[in-house]
C-alpha positions in Angstrom: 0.0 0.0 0.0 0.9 3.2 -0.5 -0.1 6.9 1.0 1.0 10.3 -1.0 0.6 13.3 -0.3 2.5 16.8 -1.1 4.4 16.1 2.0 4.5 12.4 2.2 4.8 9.5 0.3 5.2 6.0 2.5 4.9 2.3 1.7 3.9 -0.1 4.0 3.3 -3.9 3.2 0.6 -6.1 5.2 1.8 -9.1 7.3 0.1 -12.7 6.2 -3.1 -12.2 7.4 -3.1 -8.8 5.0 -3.0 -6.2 8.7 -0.8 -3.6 8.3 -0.5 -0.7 10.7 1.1 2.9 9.6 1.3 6.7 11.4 1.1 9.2 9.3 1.2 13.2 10.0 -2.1 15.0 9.6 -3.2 16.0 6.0 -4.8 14.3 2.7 -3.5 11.3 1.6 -4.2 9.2 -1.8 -4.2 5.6 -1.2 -3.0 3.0 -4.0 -3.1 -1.0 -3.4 -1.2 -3.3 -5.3 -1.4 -7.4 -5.3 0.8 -9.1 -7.6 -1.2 -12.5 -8.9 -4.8 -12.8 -10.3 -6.6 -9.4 -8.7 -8.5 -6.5 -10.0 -6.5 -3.2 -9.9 -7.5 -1.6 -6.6 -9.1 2.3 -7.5 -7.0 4.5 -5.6 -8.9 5.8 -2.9 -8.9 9.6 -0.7 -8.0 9.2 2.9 -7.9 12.2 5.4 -5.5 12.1 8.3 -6.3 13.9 12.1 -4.0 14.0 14.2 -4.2 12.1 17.0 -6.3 10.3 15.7 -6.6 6.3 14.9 -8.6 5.0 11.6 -9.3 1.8 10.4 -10.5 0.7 7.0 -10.7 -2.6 5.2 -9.9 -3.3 1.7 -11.0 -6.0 -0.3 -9.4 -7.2 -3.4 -11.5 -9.3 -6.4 -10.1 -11.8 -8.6 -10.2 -10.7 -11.9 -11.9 -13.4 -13.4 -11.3 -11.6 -16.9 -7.8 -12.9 -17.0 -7.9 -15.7 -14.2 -11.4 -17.4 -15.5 -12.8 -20.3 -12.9 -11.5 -23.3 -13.7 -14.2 -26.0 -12.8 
């Protein structure tokens, strides 16, 4: 994952069970995932920092079934 801003820009990586835990300084941050394998680009997404303050937020990642189809 990664969080930019016109300040920052920091990369953190999730442990196996895909947690991850960052601290950031106050301010506006775009957020980019990347999975290498067989998933859908994540859409980067707007997160706003407070400081002093904790947030959580949970992102889930879909096959792409485009270019991985079900085998059955």
């Amino acid at each position: 994952m990664i969080f930019e801003s016109a300040q920052e820009n920091r990369k953190v990586v999730s442990n196996e069970t895909g947690e991850f835990e960052i601290e950031l300084p106050a301010g506006e941050y775009r957020v980019t995932v990347t999975q290498f394998g067989i998933f859908d680009p994540f859409k980067p997404l707007k997160l706003k920092v407070k400081a002093g303050k904790v947030k959580k937020f949970d992102v889930v990642l879909k096959y792409d079934t485009k270019k991985y189809p079900p085998v059955f």
